[in-house]
N, CA, C and O atoms as a GROMACS GRO file, in nm:
protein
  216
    1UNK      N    1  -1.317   0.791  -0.412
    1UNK     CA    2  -1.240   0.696  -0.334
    1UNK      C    3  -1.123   0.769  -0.269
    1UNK      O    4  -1.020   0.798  -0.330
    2UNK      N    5  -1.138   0.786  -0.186
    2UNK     CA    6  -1.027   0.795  -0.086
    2UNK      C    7  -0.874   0.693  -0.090
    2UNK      O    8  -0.881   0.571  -0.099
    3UNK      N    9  -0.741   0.770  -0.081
    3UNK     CA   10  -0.636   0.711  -0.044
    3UNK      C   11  -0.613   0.654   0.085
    3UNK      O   12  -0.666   0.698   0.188
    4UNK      N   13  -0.515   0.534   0.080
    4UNK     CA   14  -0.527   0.502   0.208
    4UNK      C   15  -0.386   0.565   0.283
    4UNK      O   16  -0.285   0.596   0.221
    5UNK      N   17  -0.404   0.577   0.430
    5UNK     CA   18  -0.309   0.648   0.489
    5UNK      C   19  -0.195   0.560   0.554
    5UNK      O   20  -0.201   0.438   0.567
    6UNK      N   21  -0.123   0.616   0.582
    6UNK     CA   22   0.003   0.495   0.617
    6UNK      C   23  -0.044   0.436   0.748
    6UNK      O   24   0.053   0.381   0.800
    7UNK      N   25  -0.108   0.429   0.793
    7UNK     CA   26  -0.090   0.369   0.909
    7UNK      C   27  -0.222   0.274   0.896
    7UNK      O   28  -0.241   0.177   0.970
    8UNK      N   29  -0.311   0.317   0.791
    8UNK     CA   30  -0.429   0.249   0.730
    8UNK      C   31  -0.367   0.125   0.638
    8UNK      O   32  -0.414   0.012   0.652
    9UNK      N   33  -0.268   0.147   0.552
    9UNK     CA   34  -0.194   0.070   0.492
    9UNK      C   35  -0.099  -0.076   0.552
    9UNK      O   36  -0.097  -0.194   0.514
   10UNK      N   37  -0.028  -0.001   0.659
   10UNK     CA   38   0.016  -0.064   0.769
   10UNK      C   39  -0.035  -0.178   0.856
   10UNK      O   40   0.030  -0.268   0.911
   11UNK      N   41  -0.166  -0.154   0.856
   11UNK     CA   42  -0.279  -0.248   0.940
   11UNK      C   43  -0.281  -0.327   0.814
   11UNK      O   44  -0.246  -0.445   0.823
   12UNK      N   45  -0.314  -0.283   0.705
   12UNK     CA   46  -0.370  -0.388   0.600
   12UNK      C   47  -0.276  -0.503   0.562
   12UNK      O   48  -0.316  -0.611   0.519
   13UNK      N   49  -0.140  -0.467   0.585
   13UNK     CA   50  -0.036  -0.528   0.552
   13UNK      C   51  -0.007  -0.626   0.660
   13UNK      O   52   0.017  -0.744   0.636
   14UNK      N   53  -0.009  -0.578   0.771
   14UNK     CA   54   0.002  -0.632   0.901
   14UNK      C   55  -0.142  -0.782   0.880
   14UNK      O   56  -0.113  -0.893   0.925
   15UNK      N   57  -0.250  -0.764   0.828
   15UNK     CA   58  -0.354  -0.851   0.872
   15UNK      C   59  -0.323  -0.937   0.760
   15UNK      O   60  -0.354  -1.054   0.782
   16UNK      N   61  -0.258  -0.909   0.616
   16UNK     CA   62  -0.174  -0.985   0.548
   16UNK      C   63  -0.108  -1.064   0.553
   16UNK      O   64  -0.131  -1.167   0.489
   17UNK      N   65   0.002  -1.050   0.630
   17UNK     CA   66   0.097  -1.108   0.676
   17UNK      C   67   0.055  -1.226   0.795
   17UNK      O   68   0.115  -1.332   0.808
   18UNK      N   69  -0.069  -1.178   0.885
   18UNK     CA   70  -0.100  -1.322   0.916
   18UNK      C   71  -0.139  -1.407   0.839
   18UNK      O   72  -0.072  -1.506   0.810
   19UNK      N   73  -0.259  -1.382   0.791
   19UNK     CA   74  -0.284  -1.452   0.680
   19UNK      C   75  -0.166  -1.550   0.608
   19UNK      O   76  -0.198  -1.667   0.582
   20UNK      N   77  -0.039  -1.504   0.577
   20UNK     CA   78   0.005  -1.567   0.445
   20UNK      C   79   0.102  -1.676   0.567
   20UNK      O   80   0.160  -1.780   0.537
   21UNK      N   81   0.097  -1.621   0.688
   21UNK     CA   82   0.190  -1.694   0.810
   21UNK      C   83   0.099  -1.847   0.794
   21UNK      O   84   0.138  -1.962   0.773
   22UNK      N   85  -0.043  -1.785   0.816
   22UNK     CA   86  -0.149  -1.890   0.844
   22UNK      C   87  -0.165  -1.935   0.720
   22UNK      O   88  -0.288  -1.938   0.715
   23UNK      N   89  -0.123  -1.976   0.606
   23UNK     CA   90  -0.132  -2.019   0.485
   23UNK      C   91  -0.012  -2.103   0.446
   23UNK      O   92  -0.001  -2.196   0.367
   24UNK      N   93   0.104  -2.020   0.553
   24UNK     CA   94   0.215  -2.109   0.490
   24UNK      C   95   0.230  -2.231   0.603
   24UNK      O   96   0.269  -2.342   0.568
   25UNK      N   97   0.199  -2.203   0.728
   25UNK     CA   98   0.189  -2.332   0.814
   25UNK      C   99   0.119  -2.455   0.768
   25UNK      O  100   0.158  -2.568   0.798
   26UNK      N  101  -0.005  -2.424   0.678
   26UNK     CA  102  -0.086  -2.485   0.616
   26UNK      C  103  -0.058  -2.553   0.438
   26UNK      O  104  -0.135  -2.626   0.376
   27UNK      N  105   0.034  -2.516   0.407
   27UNK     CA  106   0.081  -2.525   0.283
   27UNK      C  107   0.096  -2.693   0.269
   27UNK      O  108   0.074  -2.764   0.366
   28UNK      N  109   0.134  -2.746   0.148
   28UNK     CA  110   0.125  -2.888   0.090
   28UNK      C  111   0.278  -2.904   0.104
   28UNK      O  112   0.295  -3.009   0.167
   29UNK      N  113   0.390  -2.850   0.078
   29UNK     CA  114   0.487  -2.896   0.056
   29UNK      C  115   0.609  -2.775   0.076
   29UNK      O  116   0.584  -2.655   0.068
   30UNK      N  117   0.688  -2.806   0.091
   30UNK     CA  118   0.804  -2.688   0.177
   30UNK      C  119   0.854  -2.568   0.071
   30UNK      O  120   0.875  -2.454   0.112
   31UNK      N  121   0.864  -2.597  -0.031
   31UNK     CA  122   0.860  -2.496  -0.145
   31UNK      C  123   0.784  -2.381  -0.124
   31UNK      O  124   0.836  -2.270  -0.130
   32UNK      N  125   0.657  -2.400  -0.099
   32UNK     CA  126   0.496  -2.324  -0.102
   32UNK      C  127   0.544  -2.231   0.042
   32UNK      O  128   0.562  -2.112   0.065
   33UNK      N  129   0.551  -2.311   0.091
   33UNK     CA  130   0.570  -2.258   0.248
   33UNK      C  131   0.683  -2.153   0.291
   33UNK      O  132   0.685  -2.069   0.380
   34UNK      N  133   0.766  -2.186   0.204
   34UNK     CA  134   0.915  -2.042   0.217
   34UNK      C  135   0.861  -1.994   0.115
   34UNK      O  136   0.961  -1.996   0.044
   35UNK      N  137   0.800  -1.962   0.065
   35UNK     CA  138   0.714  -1.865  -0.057
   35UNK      C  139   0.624  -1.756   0.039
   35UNK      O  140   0.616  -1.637   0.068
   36UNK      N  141   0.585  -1.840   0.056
   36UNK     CA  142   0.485  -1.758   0.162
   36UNK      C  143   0.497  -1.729   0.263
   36UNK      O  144   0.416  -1.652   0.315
   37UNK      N  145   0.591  -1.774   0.321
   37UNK     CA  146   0.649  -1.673   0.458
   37UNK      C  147   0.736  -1.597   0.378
   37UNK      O  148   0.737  -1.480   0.415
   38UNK      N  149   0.786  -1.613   0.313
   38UNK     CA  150   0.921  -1.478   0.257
   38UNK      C  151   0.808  -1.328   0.253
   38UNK      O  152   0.820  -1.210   0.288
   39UNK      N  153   0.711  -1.401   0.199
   39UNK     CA  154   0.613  -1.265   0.143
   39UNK      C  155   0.555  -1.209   0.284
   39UNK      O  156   0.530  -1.090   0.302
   40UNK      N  157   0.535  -1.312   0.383
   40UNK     CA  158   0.441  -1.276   0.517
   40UNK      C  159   0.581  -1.184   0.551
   40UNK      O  160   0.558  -1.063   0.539
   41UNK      N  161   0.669  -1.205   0.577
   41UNK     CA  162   0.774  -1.160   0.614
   41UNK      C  163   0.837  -1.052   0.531
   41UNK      O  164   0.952  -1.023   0.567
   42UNK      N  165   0.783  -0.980   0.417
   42UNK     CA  166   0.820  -0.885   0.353
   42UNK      C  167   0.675  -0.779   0.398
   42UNK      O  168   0.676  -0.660   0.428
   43UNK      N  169   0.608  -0.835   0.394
   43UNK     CA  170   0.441  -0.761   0.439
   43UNK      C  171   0.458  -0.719   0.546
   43UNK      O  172   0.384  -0.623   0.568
   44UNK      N  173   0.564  -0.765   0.681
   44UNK     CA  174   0.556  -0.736   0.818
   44UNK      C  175   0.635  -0.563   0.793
   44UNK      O  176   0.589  -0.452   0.821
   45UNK      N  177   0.789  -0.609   0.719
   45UNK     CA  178   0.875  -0.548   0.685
   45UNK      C  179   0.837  -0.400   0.635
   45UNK      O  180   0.901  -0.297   0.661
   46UNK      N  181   0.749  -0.406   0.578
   46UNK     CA  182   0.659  -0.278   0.517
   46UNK      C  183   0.594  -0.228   0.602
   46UNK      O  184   0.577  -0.107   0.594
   47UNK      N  185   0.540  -0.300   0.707
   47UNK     CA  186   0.414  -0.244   0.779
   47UNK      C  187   0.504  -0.136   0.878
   47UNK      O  188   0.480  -0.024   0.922
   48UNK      N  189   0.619  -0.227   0.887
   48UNK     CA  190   0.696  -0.134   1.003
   48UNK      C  191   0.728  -0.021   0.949
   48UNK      O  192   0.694   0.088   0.994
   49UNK      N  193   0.790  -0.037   0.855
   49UNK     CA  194   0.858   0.108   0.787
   49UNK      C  195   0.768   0.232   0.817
   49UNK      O  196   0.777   0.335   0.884
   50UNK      N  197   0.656   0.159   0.718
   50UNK     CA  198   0.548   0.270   0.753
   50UNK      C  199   0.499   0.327   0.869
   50UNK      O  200   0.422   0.422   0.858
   51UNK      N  201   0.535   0.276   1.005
   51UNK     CA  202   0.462   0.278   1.103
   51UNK      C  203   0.588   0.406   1.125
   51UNK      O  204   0.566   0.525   1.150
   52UNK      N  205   0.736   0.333   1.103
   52UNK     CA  206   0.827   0.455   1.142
   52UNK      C  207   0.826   0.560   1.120
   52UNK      O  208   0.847   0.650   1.201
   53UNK      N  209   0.785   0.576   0.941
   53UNK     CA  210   0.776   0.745   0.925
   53UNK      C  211   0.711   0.856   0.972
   53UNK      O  212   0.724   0.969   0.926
   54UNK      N  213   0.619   0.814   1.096
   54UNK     CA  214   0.526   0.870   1.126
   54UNK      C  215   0.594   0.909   1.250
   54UNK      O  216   0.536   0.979   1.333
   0.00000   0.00000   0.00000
């Protein structure tokens, strides 16, 4: 198994973060929903970093 590379990582995080965007729009109750954008929004946060070191 192969490591993944930052910019491989980056994408993964990035397709994450829609996801949890598109999960929290969808959510039951407003609690759930700043849960899950905090995280979509920490997943974006990462993706960038990584994108910078490069």
């Amino acid at each position: 198994m192969t490591a993944e590379t930052d910019l491989q990582k980056a994408a993964r995080f990035e397709a994450e973060a829609r996801e949890l965007h598109r999960r929290s729009r969808a959510a039951a109750n407003l609690p759930a929903s700043i849960v899950l954008r905090f995280r979509a929004l920490w997943k974006e946060e990462a993706a960038r970093l990584l994108r910078r070191q490069r």
